[in-house]
C-alpha positions as a printed Julia matrix, in Angstrom:
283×3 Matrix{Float64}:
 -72.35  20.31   10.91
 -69.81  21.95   13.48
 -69.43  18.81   15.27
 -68.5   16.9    11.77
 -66.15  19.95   10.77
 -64.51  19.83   14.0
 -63.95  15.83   13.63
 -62.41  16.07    9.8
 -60.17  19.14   11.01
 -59.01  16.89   13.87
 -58.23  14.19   11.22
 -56.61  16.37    8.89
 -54.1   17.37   11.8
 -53.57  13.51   12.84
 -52.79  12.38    9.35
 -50.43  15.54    9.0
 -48.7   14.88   12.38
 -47.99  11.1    11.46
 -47.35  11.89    7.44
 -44.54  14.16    9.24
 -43.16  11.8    11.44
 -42.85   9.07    8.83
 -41.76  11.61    6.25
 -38.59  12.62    9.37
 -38.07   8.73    9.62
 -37.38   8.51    5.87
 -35.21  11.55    5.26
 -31.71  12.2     6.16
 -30.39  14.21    9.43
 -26.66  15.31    9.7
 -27.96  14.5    13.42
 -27.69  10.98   12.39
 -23.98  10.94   12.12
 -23.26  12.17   15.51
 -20.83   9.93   17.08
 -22.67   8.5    19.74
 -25.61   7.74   17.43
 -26.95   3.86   16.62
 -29.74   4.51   13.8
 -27.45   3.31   11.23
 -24.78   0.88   10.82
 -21.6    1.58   11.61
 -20.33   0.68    8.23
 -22.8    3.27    6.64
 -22.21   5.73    8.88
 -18.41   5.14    7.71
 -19.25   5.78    4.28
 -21.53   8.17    4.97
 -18.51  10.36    6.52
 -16.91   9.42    3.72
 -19.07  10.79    1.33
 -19.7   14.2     3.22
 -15.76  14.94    2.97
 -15.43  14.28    6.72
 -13.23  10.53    6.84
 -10.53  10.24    4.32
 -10.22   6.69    2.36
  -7.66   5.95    4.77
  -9.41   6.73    8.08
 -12.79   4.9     6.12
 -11.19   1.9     5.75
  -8.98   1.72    8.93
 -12.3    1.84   10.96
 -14.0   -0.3     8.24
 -11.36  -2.99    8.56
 -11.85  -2.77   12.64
 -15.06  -1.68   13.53
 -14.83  -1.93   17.28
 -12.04   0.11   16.97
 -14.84   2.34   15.35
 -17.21   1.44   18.36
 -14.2    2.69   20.9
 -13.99   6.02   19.45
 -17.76   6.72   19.19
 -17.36   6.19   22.8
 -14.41   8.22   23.3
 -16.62  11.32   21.43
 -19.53  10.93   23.58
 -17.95  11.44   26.78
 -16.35  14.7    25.85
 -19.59  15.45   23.4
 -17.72  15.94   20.51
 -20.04  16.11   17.6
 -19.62  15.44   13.81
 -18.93  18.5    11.52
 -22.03  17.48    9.64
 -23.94  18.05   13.4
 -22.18  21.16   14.69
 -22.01  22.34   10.68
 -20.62  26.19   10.33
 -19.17  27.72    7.62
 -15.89  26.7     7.95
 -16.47  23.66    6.62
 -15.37  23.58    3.15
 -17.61  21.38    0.54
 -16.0   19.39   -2.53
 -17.44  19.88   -6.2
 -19.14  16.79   -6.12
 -21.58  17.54   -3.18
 -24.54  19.82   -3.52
 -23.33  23.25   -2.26
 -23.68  27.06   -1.75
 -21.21  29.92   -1.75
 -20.15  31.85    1.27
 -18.29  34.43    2.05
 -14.99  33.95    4.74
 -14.33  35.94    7.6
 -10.97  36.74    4.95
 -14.06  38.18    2.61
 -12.94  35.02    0.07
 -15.39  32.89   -1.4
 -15.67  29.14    0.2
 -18.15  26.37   -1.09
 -19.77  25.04    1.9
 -21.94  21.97    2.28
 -25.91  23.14    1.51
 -27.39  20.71    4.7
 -31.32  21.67    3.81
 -30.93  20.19    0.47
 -29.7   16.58    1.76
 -32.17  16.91    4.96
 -34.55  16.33    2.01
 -33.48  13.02    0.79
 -34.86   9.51    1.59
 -32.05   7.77    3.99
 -32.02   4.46    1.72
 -31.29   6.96   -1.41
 -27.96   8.61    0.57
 -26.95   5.1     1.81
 -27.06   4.07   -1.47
 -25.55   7.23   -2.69
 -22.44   6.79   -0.08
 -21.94   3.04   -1.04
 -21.64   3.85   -5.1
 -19.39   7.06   -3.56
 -17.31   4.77   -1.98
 -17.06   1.46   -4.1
 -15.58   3.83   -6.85
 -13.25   5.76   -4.98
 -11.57   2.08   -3.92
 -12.04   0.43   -6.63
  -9.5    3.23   -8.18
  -7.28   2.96   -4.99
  -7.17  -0.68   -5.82
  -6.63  -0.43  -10.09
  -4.0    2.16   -9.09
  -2.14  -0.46   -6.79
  -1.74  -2.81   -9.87
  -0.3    1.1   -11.87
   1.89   0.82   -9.19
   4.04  -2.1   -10.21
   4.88   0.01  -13.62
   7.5    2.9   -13.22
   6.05   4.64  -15.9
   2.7    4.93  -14.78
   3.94   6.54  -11.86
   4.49   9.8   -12.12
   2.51  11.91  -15.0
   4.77  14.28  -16.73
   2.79  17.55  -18.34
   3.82  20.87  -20.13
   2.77  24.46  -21.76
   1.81  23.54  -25.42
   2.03  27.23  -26.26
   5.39  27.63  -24.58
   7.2   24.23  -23.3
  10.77  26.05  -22.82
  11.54  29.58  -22.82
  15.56  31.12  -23.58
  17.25  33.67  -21.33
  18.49  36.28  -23.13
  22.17  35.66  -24.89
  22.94  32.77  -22.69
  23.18  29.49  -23.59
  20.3   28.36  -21.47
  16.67  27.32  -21.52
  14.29  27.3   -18.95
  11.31  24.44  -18.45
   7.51  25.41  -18.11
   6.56  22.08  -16.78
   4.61  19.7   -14.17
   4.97  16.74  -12.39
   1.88  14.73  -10.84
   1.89  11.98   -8.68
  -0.4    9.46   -9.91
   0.81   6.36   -7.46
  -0.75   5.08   -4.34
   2.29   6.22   -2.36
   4.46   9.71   -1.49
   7.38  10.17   -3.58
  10.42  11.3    -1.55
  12.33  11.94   -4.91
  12.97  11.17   -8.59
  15.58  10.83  -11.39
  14.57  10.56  -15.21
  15.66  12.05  -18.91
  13.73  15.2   -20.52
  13.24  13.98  -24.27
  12.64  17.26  -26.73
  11.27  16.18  -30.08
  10.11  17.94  -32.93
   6.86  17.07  -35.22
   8.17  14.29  -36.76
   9.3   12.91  -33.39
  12.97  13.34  -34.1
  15.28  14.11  -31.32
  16.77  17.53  -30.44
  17.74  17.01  -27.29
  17.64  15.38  -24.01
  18.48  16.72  -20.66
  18.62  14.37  -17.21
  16.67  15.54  -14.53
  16.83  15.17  -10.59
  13.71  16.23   -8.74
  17.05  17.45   -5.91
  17.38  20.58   -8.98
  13.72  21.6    -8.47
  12.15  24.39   -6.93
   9.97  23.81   -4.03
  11.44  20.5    -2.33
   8.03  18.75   -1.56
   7.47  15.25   -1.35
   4.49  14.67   -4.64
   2.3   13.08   -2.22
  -0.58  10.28   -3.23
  -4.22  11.55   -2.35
  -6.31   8.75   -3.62
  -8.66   9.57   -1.11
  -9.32  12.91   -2.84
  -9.51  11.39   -6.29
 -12.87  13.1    -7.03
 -12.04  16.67   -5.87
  -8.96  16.6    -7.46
  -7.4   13.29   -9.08
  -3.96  13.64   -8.71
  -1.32  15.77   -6.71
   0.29  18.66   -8.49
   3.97  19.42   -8.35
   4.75  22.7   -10.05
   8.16  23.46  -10.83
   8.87  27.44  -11.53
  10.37  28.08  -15.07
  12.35  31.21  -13.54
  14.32  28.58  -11.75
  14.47  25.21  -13.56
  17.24  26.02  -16.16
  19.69  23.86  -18.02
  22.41  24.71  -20.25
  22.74  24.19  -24.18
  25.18  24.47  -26.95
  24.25  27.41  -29.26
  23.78  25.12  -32.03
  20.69  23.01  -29.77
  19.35  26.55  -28.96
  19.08  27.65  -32.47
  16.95  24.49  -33.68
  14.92  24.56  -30.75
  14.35  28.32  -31.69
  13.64  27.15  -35.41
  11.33  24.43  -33.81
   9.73  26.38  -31.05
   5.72  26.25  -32.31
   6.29  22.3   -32.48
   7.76  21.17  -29.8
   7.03  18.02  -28.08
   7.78  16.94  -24.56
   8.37  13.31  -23.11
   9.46  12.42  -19.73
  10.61   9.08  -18.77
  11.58   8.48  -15.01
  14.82   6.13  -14.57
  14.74   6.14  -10.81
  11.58   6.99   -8.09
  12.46   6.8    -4.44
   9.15   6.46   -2.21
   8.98   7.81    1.06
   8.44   4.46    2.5
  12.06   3.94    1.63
  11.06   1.44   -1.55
  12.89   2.07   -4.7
  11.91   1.93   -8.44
  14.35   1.59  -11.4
  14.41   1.2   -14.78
């Protein structure tokens, strides 16, 4: 009876031992994107990086598009044993929304969402490939429907405001300042912009219109494209500041835009976008 115990606990521990090495074979190990790593495919491991936040679109399909170029830099990494972040993971690295993901605190005492590692350690390689290739095909499949937005001046930029309070008026003067937002929605940086400010009231009549050059705006940034951040956060903001955006009306406008103020309506339609690639829209 001892001897047959001894030879079923000896089985139990073989079929453990193996069920764990097949079980490591099936599941997913940040190890597996270290640079100088050849489990997986290059062009997984590409999308995989993509996935985890680590490659941009760009840098994804640059490599994608050359892969020995890929190969080169693997190489590169391996001599000076430069590891993924997804290998060397700390708690610096910040996780998007979209990604399964825990809540640390800085070395600033702020809270950061970083990448929870154990949970995808426990998923079945195919299911992440798979995972990473949806992740990807939908990310540039928008890149791509955005290039064909791109040919439209008015599907540009995206034009938003303060329902509550569009405008606000300073004081006695004849002036009213803007509580509005610009968003770049293109596939390419905008150096600057020229359009008309359209203020209508509920039926959609007219009360007045004001031209606008992005040169008059606060905070002189270029509304970069970030495509490759589409899913953490669609579209680049450009805030103007209402304390400094003002433009000057007759006392009659002001009045009926005071007598209108609860139902206002905004509409901005760009006339000129300058891209900082040099290339010029009109309209």
């Amino acid at each position: 009876m001892t001897f047959l115990l001894k030879r079923i606990l000896i089985l139990i521990m073989f079929y453990s031992i193996t069920s764990c090495n097949s079980q490591t074979k099936e599941t997913f190990k940040f190890e597996y994107l270290n640079a100088n790593n050849d489990k997986l495919k290059d062009s997984t491991k590409l999308k995989l990086k993509f996935y985890f936040n680590e490659y941009s679109l760009k840098r994804t399909n640059k490599y994608l598009s050359n892969l020995e170029s890929f190969k080169k830099l693997k190489q590169r990494l391996s001599k000076k044993s430069t590891f993924s972040y997804l290998k060397d993971f700390d708690e610096s690295y910040y996780a998007p929304s979209y990604l399964k993901r825990k809540k640390i605190k800085n070395k600033s005492g702020f809270t950061d969402f970083v990448l929870d590692t154990l949970f995808y350690e426990n998923i079945k390689i195919e299911s992440l490939k798979f995972i990473s290739e949806q992740h990807y095909d939908r990310i540039e499949n928008l890149r791509l429907t955005r290039l064909e937005y791109d040919k439209n001046i008015n599907s540009i930029i995206k034009f938003e405001y303060n329902l509550k309070s569009p405008i606000y008026f300073i004081g006695n003067k004849n002036k009213i300042r803007f509580n509005i937002n610009f968003l770049n929605i293109s596939s390419k940086d905008i150096k600057s912009f020229k359009g008309t400010i359209f203020i209508n009231n509920n039926e959609m009549e007219n009360i007045f219109r004001a031209n606008i050059d992005s040169k008059i705006l606060p905070y002189q940034n270029d509304l970069k494209s970030e495509l490759e951040n589409w899913d953490t956060r669609v579209i680049n903001e450009y805030r103007t500041d209402t304390n400094e955006l003002e433009i000057e009306v007759s006392s009659y406008i002001k009045s009926i835009l005071k007598q209108n103020i609860k139902k206002l309506n905004l509409t901005f339609i760009p006339t000129k976008i300058t891209f900082k690639d040099g290339s010029i829209m009109h309209q």
